[in-house]
C-alpha positions, -999 to 999 in steps of 0.1 A, spaced: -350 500 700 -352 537 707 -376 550 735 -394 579 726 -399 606 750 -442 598 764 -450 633 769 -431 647 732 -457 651 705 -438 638 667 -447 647 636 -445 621 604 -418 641 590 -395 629 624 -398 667 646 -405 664 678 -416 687 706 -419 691 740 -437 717 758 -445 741 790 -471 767 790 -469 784 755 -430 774 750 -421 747 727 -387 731 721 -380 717 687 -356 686 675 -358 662 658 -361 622 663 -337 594 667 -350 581 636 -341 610 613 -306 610 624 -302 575 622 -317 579 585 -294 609 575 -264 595 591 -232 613 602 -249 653 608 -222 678 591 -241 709 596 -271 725 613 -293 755 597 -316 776 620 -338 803 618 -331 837 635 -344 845 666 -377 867 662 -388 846 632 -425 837 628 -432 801 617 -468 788 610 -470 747 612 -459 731 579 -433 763 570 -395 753 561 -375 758 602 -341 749 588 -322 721 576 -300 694 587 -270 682 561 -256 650 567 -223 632 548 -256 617 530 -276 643 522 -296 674 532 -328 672 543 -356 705 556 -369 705 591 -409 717 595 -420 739 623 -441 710 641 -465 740 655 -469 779 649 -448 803 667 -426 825 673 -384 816 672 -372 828 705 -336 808 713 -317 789 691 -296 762 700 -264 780 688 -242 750 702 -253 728 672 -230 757 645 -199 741 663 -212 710 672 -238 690 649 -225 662 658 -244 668 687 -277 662 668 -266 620 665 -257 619 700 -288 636 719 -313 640 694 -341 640 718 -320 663 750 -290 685 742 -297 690 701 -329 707 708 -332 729 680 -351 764 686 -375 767 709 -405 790 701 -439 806 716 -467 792 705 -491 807 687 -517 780 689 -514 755 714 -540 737 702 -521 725 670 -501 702 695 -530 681 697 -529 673 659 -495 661 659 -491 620 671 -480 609 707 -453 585 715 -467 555 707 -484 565 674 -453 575 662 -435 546 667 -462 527 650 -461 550 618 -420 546 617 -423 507 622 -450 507 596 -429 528 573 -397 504 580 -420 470 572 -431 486 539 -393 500 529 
């Protein structure tokens, strides 16, 4: 079973993100990967991009499928993990480290406090498996 990261906040659509000051760092979970299987290619916004909570980020296309990644928060793009155009791959290896996706200036750090911790996360995802 895969440990989540205690001080990430998740969304139910499987982003995470971690945070320091009004910086946020973007992925997403070991359970999307696992889901979309073999990651072929990474889409990412530019850097400078405003992103309100709930707006299209990118997308992540697997051998599977392809599937949209949701900004988790409001903010502003500000790096991009450019390692992930040569290596998606990277995304199934280190979903929750090294295949960060952007990272972005918050807007409103309060909106962190909507999304679930840890724990509640891993009880939506084994709800979601028992009912699958």
């Amino acid at each position: 079973m895969t440990t989540y990261p205690t001080d990430y906040r998740y969304t139910r659509e499987h982003e995470w993100v971690s945070h320091k000051g009004d910086l946020a760092t973007v992925g997403i979970t070991d359970y999307a990967q696992h889901e979309l299987g073999d990651v072929v290619f990474v889409g990412l916004p530019e850097v400078g991009t405003a992103m309100k909570a709930g707006q299209t980020l990118g997308s992540v296309e697997s051998v599977k499928t392809m599937s949209d990644i949701y900004a988790p928060v409001s903010g502003t793009v500000v790096e991009i993990n450019s390692e992930l155009t040569a290596a998606p791959e990277k995304v199934n290896q280190d979903p929750h480290g090294a295949a960060w996706l952007v990272r972005m200036k918050l807007t409103d750090s309060a909106e962190l406090g909507k999304l679930l911790d840890a724990a509640a996360y891993q009880a939506f995802i084994a709800e979601k498996d028992s009912s699958a």
